[in-house]
N, C-alpha and C positions, 0 to 999 in steps of 0.2 A: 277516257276519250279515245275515240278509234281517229287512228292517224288520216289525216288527209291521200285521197287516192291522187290531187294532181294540183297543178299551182291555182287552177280556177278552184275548186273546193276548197284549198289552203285561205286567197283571199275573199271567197264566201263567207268565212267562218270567221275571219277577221274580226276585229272590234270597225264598224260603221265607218268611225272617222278617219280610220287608217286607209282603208280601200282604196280610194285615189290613189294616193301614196305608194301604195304595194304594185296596183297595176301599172304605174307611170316607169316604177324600178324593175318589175316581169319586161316589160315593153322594150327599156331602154338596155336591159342585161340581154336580150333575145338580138335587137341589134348588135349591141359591141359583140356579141360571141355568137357568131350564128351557125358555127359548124358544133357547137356544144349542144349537149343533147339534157331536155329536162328534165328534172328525177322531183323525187321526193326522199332525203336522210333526214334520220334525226329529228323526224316532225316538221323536215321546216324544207321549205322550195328552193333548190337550187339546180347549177348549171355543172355540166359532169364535163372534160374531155378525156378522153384515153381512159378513165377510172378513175381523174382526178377531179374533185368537188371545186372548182376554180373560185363560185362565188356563191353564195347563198342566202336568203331575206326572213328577216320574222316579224312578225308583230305581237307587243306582248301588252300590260296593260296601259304603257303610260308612254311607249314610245315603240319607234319600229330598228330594225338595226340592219345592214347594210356586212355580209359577212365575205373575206377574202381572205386569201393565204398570208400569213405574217411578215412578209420582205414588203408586199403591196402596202400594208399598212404603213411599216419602219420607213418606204421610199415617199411615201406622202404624210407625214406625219404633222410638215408644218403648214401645211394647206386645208388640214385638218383643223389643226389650231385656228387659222387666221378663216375659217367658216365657223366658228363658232361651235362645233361642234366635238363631242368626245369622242374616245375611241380607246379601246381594247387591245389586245397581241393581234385579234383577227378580225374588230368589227369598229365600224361605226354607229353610234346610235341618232335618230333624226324623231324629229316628229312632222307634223301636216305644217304645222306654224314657226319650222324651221329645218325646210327641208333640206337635204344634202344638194348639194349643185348636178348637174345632169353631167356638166365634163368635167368634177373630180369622180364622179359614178366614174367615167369614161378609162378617166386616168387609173383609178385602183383595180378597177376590173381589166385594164391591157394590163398592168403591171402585176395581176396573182396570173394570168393566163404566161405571160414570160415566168414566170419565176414555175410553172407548171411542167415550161418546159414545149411550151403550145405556140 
């Protein structure tokens, strides 16, 4: 599979039901960090400062994930819990029918851009 050229081709290629989802987390990630410039690593769409990958999204087949530096995760870990939602050293995973919240988006992405350094 040849890698996606930019976050619009990334969420083209998407599975159908994630799309919403992906563009509403491009949209909302482009606001919280608007001085972060946006790449494509590792197959997957994220937000770069200074060379750091501050946050990043994917969709895969049965769910989407929600990618950030590992202190953003440990500093929100029970906001996590109490959304219902799992999580990883560096991700959260979400789907269409339980989506991540727009201000824990908020909160994990200022808190990997601090812990960045940004």
């Amino acid at each position: 599979m040849t890698p996606p050229a930019d976050h619009a081709a990334y969420i083209a290629a998407a599975p159908e039901a994630f799309r919403p989802s992906l563009e509403r987390l491009r949209a909302l990630l482009a606001r919280t960090l608007p001085e972060a410039e946006e790449i494509v690593a590792y197959n997957m769409p994220g937000f770069t400062i200074g060379g750091t990958v501050v946050a990043s999204y994917a969709a895969f087949s049965k769910q989407c994930g929600l990618y950030v530096l590992p202190g953003a995760i440990a500093d929100h870990a029970d906001e996590i819990t109490a959304a219902g939602l799992k999580a990883t050293k560096t991700g959260v995973t979400f789907t269409p029918r339980k989506p991540i919240p727009d201000d824990l988006v908020e909160r994990l992405v200022s808190a990997s851009r601090a812990e960045a350094g940004g």
